[in-house]
Gaussian input, Z-matrix of N, CA and C with variables (Angstrom, degrees):
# hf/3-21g

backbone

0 1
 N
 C     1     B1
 C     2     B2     1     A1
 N     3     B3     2     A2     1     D1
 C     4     B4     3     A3     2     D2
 C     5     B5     4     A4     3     D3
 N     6     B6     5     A5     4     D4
 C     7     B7     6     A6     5     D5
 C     8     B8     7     A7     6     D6
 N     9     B9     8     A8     7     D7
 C    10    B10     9     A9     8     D8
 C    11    B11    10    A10     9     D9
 N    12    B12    11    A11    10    D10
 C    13    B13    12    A12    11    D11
 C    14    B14    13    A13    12    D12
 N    15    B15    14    A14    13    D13
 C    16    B16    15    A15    14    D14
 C    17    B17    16    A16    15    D15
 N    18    B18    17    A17    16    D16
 C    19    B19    18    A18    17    D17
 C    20    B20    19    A19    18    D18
 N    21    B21    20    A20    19    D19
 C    22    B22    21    A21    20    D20
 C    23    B23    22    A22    21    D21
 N    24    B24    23    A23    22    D22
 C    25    B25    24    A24    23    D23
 C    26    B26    25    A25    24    D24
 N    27    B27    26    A26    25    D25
 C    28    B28    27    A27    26    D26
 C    29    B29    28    A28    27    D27
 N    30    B30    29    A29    28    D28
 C    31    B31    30    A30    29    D29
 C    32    B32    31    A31    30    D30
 N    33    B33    32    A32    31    D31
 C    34    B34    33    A33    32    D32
 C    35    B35    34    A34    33    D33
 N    36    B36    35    A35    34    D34
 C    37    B37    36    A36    35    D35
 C    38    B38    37    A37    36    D36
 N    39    B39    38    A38    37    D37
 C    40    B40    39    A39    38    D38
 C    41    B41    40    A40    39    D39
 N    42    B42    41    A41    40    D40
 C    43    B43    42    A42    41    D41
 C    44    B44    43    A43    42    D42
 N    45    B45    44    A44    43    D43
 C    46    B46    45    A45    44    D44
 C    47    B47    46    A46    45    D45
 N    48    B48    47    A47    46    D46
 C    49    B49    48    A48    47    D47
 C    50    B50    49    A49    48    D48
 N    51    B51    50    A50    49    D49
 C    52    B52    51    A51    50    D50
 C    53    B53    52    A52    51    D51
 N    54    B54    53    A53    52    D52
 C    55    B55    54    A54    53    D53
 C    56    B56    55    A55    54    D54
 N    57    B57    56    A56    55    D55
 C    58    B58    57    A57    56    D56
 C    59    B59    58    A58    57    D57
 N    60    B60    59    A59    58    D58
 C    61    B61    60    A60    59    D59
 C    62    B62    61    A61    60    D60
 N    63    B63    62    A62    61    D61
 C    64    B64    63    A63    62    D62
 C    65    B65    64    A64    63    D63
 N    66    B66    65    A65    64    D64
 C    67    B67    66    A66    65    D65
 C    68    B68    67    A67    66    D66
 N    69    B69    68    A68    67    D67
 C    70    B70    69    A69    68    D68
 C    71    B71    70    A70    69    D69
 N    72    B72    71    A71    70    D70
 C    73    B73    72    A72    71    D71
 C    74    B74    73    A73    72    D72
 N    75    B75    74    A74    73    D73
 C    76    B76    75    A75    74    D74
 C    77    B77    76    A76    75    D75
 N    78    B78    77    A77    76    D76
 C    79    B79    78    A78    77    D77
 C    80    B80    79    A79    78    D78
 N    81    B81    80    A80    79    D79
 C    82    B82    81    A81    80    D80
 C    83    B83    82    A82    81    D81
 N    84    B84    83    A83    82    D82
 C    85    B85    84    A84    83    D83
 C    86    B86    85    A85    84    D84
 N    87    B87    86    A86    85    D85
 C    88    B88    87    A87    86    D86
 C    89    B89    88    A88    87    D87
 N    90    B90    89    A89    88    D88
 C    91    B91    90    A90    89    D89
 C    92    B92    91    A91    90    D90
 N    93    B93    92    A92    91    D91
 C    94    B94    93    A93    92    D92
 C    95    B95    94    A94    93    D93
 N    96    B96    95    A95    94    D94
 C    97    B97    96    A96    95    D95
 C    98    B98    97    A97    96    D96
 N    99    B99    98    A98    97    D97
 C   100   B100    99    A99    98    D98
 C   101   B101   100   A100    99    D99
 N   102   B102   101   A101   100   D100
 C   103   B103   102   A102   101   D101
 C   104   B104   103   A103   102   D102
 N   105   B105   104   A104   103   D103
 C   106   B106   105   A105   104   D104
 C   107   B107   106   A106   105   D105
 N   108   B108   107   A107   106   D106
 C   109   B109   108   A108   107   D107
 C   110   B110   109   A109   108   D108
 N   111   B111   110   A110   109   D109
 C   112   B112   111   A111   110   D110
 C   113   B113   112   A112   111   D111
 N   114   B114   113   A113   112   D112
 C   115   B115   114   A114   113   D113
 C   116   B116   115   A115   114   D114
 N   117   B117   116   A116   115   D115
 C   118   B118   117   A117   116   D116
 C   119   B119   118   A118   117   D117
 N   120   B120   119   A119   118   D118
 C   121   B121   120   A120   119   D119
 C   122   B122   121   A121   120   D120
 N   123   B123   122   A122   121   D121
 C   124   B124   123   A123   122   D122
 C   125   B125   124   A124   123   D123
 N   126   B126   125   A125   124   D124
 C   127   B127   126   A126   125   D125
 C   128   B128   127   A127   126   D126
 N   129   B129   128   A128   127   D127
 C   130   B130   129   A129   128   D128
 C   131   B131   130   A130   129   D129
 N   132   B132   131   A131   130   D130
 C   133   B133   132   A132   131   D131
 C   134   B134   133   A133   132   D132
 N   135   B135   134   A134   133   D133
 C   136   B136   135   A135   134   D134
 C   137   B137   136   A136   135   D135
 N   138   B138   137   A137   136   D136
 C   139   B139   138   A138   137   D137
 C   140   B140   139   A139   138   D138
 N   141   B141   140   A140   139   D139
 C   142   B142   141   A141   140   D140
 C   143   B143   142   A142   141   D141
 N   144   B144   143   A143   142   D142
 C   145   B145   144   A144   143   D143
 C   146   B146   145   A145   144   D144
 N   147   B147   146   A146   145   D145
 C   148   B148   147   A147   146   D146
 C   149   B149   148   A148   147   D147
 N   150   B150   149   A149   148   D148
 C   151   B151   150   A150   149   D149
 C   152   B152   151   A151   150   D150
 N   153   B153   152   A152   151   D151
 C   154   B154   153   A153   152   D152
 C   155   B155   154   A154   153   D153
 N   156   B156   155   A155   154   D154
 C   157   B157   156   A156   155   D155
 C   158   B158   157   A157   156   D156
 N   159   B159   158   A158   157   D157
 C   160   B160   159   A159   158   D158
 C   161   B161   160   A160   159   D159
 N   162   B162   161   A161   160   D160
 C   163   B163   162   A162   161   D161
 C   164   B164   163   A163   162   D162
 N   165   B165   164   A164   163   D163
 C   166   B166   165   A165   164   D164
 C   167   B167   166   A166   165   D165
 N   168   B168   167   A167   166   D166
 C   169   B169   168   A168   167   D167
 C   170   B170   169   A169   168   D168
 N   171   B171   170   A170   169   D169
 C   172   B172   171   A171   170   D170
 C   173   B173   172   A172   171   D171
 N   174   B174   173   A173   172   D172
 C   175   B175   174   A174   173   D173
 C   176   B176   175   A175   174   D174
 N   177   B177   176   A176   175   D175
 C   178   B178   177   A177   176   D176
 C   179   B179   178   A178   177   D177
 N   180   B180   179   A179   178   D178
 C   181   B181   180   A180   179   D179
 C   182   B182   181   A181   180   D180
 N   183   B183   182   A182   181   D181
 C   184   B184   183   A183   182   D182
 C   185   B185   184   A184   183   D183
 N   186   B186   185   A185   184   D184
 C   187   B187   186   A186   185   D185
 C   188   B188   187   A187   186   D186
 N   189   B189   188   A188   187   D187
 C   190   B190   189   A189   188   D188
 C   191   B191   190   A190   189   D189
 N   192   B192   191   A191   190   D190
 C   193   B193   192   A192   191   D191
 C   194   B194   193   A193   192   D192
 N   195   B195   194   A194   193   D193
 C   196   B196   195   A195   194   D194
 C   197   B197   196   A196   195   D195
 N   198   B198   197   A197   196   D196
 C   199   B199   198   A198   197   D197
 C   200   B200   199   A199   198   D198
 N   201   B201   200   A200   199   D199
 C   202   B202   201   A201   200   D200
 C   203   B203   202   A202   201   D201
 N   204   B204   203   A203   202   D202
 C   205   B205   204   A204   203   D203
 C   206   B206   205   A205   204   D204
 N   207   B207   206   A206   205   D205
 C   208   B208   207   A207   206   D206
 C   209   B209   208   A208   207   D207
 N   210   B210   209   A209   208   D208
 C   211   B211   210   A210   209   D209
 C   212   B212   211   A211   210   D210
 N   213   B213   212   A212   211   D211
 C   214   B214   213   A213   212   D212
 C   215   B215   214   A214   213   D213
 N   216   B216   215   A215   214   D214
 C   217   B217   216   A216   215   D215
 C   218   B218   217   A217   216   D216
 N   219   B219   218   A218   217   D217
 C   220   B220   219   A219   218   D218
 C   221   B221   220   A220   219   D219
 N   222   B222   221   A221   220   D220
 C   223   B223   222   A222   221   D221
 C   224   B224   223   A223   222   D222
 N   225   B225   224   A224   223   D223
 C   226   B226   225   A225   224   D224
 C   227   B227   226   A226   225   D225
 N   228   B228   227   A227   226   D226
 C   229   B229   228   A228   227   D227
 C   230   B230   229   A229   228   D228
 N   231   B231   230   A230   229   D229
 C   232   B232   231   A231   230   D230
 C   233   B233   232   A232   231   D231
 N   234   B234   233   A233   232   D232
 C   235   B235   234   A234   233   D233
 C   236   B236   235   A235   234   D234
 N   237   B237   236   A236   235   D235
 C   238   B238   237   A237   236   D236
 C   239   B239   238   A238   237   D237
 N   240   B240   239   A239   238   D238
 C   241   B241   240   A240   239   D239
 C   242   B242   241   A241   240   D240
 N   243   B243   242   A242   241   D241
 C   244   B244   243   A243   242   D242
 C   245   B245   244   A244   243   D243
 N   246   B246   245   A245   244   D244
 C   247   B247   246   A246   245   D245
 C   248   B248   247   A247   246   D246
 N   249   B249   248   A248   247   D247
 C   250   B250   249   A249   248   D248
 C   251   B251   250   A250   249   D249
 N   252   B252   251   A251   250   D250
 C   253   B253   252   A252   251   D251
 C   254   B254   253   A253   252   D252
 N   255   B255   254   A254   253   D253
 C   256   B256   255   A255   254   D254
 C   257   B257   256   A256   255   D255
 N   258   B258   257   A257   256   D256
 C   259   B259   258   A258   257   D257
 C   260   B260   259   A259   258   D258
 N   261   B261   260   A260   259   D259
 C   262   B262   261   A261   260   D260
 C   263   B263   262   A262   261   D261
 N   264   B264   263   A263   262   D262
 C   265   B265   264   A264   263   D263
 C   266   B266   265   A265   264   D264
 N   267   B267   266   A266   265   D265
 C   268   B268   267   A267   266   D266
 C   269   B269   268   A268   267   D267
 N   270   B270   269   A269   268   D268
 C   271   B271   270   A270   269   D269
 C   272   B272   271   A271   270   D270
 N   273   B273   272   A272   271   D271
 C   274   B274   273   A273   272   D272
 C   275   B275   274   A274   273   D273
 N   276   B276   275   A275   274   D274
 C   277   B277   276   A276   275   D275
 C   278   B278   277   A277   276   D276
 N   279   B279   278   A278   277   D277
 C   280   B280   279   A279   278   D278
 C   281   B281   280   A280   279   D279
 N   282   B282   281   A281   280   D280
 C   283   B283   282   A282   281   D281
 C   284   B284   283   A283   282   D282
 N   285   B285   284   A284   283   D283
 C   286   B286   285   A285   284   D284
 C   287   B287   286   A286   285   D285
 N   288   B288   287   A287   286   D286
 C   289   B289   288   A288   287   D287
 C   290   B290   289   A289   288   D288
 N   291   B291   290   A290   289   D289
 C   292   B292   291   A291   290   D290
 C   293   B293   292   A292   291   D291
 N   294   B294   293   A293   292   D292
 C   295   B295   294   A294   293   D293
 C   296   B296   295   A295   294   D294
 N   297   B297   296   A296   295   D295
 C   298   B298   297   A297   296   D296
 C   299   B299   298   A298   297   D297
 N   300   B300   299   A299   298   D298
 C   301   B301   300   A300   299   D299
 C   302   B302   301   A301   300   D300
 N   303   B303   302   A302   301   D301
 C   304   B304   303   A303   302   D302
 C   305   B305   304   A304   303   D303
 N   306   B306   305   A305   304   D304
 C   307   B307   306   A306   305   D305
 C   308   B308   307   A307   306   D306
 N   309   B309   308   A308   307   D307
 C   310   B310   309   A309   308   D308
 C   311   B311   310   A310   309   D309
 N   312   B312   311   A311   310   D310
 C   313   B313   312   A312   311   D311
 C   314   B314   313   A313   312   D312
 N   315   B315   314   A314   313   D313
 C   316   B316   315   A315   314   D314
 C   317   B317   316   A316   315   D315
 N   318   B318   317   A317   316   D316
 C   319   B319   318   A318   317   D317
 C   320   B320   319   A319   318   D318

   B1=1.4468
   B2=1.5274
   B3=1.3253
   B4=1.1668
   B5=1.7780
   B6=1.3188
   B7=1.1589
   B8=1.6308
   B9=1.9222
   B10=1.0835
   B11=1.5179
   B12=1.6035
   B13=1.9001
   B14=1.9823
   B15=1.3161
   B16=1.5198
   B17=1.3009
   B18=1.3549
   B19=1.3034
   B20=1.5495
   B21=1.4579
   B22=1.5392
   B23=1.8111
   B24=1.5295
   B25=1.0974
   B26=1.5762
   B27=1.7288
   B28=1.6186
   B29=1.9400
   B30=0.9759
   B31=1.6630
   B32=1.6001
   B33=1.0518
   B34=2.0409
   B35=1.7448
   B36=1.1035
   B37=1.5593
   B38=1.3921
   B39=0.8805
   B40=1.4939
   B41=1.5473
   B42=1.0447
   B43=1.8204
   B44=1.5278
   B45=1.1808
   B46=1.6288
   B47=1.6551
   B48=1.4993
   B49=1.2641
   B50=1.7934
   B51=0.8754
   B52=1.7510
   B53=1.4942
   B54=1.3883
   B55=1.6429
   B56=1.4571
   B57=1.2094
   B58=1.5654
   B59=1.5283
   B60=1.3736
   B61=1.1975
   B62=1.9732
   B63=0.9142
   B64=1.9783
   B65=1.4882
   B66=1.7586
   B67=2.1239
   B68=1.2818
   B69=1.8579
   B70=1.7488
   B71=1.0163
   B72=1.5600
   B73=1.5717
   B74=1.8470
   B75=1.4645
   B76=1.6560
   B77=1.8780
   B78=1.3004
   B79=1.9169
   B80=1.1645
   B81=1.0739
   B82=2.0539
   B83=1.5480
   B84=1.2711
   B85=1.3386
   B86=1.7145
   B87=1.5092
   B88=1.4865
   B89=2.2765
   B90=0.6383
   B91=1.6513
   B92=1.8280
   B93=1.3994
   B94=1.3427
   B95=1.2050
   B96=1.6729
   B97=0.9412
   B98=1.4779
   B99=1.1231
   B100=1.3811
   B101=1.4651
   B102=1.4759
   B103=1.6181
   B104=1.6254
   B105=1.6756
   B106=1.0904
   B107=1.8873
   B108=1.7175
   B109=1.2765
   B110=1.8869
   B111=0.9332
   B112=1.7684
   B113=1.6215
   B114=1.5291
   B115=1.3191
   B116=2.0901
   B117=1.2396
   B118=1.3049
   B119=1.4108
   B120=1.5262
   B121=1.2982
   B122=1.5068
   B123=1.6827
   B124=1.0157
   B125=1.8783
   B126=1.1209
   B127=1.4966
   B128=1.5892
   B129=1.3707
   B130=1.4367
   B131=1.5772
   B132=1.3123
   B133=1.6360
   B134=1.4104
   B135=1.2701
   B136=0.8921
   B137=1.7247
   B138=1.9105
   B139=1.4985
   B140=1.4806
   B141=1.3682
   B142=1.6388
   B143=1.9011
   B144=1.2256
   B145=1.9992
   B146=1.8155
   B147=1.2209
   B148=1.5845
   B149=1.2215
   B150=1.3678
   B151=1.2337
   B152=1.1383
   B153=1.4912
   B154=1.3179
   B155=1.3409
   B156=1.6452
   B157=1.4157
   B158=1.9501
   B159=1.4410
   B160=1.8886
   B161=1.0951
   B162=1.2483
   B163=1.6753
   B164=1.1631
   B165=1.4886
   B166=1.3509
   B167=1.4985
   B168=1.7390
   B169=1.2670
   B170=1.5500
   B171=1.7114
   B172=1.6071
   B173=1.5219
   B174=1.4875
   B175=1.5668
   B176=1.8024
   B177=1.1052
   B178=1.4789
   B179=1.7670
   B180=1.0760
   B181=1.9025
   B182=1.5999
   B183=1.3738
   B184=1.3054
   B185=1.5542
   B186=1.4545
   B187=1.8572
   B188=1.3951
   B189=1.2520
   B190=1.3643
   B191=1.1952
   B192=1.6598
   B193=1.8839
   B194=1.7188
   B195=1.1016
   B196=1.3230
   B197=1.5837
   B198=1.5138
   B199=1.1608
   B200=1.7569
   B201=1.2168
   B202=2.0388
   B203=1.6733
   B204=1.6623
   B205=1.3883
   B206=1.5319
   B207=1.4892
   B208=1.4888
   B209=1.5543
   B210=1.7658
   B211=1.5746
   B212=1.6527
   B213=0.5199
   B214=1.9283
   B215=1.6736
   B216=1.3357
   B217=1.5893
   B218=1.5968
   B219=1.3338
   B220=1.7368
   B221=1.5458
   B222=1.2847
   B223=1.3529
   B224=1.7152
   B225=0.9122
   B226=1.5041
   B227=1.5589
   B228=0.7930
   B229=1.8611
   B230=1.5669
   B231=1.2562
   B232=1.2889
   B233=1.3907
   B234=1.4711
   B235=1.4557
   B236=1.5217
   B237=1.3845
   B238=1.5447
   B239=1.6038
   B240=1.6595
   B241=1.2789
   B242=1.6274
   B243=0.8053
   B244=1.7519
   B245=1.2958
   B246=1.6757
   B247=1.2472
   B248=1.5728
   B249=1.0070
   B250=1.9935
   B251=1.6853
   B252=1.5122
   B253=1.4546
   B254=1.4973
   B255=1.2143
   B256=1.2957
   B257=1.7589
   B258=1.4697
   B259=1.2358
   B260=1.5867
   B261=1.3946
   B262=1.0938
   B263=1.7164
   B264=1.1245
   B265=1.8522
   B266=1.8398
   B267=1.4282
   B268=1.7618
   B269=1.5232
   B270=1.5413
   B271=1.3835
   B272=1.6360
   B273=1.3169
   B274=1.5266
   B275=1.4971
   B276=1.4534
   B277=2.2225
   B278=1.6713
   B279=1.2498
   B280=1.4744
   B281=1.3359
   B282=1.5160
   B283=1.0878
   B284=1.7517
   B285=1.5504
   B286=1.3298
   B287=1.7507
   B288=1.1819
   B289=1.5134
   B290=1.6967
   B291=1.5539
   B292=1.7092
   B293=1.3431
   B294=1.3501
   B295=1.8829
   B296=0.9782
   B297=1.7563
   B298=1.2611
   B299=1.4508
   B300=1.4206
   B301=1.4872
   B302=1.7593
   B303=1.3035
   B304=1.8783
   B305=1.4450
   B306=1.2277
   B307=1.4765
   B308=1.7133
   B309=1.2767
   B310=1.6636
   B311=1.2930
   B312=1.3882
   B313=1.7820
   B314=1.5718
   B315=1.5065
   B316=1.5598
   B317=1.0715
   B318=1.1335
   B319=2.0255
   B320=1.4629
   A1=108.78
   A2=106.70
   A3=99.03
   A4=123.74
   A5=138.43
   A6=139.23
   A7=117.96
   A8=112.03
   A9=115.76
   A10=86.92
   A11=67.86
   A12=91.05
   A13=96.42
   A14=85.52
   A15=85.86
   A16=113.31
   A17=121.91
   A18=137.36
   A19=104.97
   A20=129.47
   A21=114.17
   A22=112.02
   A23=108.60
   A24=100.62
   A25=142.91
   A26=80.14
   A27=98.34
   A28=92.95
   A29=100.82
   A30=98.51
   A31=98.72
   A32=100.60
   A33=95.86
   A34=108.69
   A35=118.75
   A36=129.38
   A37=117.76
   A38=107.68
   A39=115.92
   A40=96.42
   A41=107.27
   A42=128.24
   A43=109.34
   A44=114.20
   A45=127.59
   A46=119.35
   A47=99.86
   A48=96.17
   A49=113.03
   A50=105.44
   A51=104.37
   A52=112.75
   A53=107.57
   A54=135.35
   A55=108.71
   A56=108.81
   A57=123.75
   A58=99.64
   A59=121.66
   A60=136.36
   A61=103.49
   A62=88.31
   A63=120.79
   A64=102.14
   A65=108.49
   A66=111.36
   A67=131.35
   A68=84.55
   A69=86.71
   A70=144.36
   A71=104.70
   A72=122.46
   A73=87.56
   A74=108.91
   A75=116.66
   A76=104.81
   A77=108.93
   A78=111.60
   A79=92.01
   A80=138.31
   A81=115.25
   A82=96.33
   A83=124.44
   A84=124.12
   A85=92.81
   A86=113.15
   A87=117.26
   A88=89.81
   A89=101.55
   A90=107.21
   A91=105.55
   A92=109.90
   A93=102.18
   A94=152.88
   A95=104.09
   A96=119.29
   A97=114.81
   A98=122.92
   A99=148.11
   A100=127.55
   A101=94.44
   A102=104.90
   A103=113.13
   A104=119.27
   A105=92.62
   A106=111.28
   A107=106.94
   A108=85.27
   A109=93.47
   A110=94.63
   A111=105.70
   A112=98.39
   A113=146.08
   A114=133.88
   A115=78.39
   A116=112.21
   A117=108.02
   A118=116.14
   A119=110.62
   A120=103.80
   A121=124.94
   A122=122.23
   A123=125.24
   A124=136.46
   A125=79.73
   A126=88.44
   A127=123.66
   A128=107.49
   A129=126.65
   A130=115.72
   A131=106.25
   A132=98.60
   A133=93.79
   A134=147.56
   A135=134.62
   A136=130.37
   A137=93.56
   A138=96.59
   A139=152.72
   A140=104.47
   A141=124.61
   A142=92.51
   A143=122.74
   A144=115.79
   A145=96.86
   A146=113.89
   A147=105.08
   A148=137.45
   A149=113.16
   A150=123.21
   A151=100.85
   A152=143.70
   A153=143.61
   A154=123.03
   A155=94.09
   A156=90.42
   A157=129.49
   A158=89.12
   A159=107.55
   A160=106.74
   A161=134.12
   A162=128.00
   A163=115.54
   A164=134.70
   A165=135.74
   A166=100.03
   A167=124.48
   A168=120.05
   A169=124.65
   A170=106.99
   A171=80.91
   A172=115.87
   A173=131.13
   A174=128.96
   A175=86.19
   A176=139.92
   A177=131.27
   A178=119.75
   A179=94.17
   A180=114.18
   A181=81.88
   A182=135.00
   A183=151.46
   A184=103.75
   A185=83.08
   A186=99.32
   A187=85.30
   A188=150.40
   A189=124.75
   A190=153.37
   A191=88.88
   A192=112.30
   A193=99.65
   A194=115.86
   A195=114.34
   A196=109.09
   A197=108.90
   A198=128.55
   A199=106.72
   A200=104.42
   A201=117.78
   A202=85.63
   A203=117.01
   A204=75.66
   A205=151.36
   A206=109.53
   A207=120.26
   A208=112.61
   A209=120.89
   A210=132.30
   A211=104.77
   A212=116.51
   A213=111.37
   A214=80.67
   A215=130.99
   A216=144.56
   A217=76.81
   A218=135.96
   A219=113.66
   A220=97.16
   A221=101.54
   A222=111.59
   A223=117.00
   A224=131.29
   A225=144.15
   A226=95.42
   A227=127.14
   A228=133.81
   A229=113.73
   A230=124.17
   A231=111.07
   A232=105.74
   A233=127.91
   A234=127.57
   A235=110.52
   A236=116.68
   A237=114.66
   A238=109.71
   A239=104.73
   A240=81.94
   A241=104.13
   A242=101.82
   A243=100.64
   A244=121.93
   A245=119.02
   A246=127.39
   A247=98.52
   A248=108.01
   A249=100.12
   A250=99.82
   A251=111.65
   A252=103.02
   A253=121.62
   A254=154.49
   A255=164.32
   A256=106.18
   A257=99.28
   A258=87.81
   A259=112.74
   A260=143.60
   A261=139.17
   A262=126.82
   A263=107.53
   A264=99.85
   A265=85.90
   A266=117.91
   A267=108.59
   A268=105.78
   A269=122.42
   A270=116.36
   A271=101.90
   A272=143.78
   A273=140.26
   A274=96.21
   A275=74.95
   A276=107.28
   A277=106.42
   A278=114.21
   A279=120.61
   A280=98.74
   A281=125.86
   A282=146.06
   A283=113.55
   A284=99.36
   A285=126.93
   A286=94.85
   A287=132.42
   A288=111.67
   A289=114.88
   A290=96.06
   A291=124.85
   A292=112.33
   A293=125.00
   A294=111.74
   A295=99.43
   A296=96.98
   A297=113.92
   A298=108.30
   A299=124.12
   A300=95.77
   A301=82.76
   A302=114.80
   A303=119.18
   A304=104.42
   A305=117.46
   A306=135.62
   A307=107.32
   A308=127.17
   A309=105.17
   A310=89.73
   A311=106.54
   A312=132.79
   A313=115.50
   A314=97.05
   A315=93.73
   A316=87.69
   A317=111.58
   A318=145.66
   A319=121.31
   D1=137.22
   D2=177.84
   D3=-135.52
   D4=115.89
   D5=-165.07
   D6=-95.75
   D7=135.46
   D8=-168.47
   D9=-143.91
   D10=154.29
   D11=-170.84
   D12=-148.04
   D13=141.20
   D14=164.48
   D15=-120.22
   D16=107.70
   D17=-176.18
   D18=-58.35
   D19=-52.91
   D20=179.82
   D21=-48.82
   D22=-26.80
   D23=-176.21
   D24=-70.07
   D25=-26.69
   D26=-170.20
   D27=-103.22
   D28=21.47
   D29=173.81
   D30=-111.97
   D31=-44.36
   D32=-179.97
   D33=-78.11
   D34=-20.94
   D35=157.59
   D36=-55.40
   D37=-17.52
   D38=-163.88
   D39=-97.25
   D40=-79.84
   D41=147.91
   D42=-7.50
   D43=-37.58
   D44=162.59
   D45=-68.36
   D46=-52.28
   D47=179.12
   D48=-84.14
   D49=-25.12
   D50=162.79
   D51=-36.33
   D52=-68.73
   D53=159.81
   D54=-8.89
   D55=-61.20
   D56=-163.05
   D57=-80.15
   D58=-47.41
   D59=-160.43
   D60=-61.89
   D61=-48.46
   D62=-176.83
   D63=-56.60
   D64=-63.96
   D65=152.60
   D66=-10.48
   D67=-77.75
   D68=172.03
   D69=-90.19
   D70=17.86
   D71=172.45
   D72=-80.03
   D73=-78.64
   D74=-177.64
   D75=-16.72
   D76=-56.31
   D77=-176.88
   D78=-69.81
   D79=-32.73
   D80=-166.71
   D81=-81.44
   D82=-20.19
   D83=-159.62
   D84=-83.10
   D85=-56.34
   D86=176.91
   D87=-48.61
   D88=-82.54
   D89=-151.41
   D90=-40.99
   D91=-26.54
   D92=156.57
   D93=-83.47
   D94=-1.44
   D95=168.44
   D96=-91.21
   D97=18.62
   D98=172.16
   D99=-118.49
   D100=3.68
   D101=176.36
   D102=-67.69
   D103=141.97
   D104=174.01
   D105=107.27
   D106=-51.57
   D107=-161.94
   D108=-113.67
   D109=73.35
   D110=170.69
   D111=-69.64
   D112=-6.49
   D113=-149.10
   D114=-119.81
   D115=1.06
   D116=175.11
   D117=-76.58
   D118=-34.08
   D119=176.43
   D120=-67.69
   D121=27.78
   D122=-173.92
   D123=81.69
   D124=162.46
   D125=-164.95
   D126=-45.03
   D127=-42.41
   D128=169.00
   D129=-63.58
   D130=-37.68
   D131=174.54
   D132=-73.55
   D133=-57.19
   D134=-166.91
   D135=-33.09
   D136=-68.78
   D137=152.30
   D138=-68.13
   D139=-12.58
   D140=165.45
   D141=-70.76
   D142=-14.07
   D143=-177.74
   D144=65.58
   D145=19.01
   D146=145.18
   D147=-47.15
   D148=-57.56
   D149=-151.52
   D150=-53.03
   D151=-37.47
   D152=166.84
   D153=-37.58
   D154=-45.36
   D155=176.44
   D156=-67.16
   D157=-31.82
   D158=162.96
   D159=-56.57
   D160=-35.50
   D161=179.56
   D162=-87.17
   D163=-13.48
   D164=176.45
   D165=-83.22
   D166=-55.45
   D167=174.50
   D168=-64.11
   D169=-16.39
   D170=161.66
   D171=-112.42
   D172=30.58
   D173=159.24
   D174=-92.11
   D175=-18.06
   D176=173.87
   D177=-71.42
   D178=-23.17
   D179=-167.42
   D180=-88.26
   D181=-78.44
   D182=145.86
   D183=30.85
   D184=-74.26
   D185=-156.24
   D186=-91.81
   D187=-8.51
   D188=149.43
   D189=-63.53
   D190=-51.78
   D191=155.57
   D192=-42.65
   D193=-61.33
   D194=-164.96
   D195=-41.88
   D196=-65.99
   D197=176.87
   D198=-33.31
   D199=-81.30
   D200=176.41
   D201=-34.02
   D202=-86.96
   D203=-160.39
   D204=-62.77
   D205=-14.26
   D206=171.05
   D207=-50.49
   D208=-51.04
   D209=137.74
   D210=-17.93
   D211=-53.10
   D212=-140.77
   D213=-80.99
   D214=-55.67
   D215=-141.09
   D216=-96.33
   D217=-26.30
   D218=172.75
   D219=-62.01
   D220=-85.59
   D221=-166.62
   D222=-41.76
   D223=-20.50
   D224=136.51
   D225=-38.76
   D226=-101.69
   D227=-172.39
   D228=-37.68
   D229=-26.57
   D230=-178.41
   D231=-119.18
   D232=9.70
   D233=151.38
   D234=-81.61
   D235=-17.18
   D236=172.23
   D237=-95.94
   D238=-13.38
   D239=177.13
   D240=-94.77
   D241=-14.21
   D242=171.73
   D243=-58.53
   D244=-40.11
   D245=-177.15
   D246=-77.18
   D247=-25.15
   D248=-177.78
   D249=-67.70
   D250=-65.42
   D251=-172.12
   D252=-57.76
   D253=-12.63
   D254=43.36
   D255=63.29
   D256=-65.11
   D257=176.56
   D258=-106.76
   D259=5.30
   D260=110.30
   D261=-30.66
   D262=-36.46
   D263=-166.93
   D264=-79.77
   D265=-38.78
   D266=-164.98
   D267=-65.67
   D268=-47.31
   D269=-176.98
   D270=-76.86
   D271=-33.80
   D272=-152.86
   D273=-64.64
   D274=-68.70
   D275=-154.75
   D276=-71.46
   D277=-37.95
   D278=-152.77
   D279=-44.62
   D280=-63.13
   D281=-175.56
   D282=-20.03
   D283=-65.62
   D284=-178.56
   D285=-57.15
   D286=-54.89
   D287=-150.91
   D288=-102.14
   D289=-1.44
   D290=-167.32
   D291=-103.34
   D292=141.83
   D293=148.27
   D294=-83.44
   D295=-172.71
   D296=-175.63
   D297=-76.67
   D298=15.65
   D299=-168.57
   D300=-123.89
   D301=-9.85
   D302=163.01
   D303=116.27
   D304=2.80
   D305=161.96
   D306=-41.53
   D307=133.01
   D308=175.86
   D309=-99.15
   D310=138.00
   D311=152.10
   D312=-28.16
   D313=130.47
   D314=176.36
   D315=-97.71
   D316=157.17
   D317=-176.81
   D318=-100.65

């Protein structure tokens, strides 16, 4: 069996999910600056006792964005750390299980 990875790949992938991560920071930033004013959606939400409810769904949006991006910046971190060990195991190990001509060693 044999395993391949392309390290340029999962490094600009990553770079992708950064991307995303960076997004839903920008939307949590809009939605918090909206904390608070559930009485914006007007007069009627107000008296229908909505507006509470607008403020519960956006500390929920809030703590999600947050969440996705903390997600997004893992998987960012462990697609680079994957591509490191990957390219640690080819220069470390190779040696040990390879000849010189890339043949693997019988045991």
């Amino acid at each position: 069996m044999t395993l391949r990875a392309s390290r340029s790949t999962m490094v600009a992938v990553a770079a992708g999910w950064e991307g995303i991560a960076d997004e839903l920071e920008r939307a949590r930033g809009r939605l918090v600056a909206c904390r608070g004013h559930g009485k914006a959606f007007g007069w009627f939400a107000e008296r229908a006792d909505i507006d509470k409810d607008h403020e519960t769904f956006n500390e929920a949006m809030i703590a999600a964005l947050s969440s996705g991006s903390a997600r997004a910046r893992q998987i960012a971190d462990a697609l680079r750390a994957t591509a490191k060990d990957f390219g640690a195991t080819d220069l470390d190990v190779a040696d040990g299980f390879h000849t010189l001509t890339g043949q693997p060693r019988r045991i």
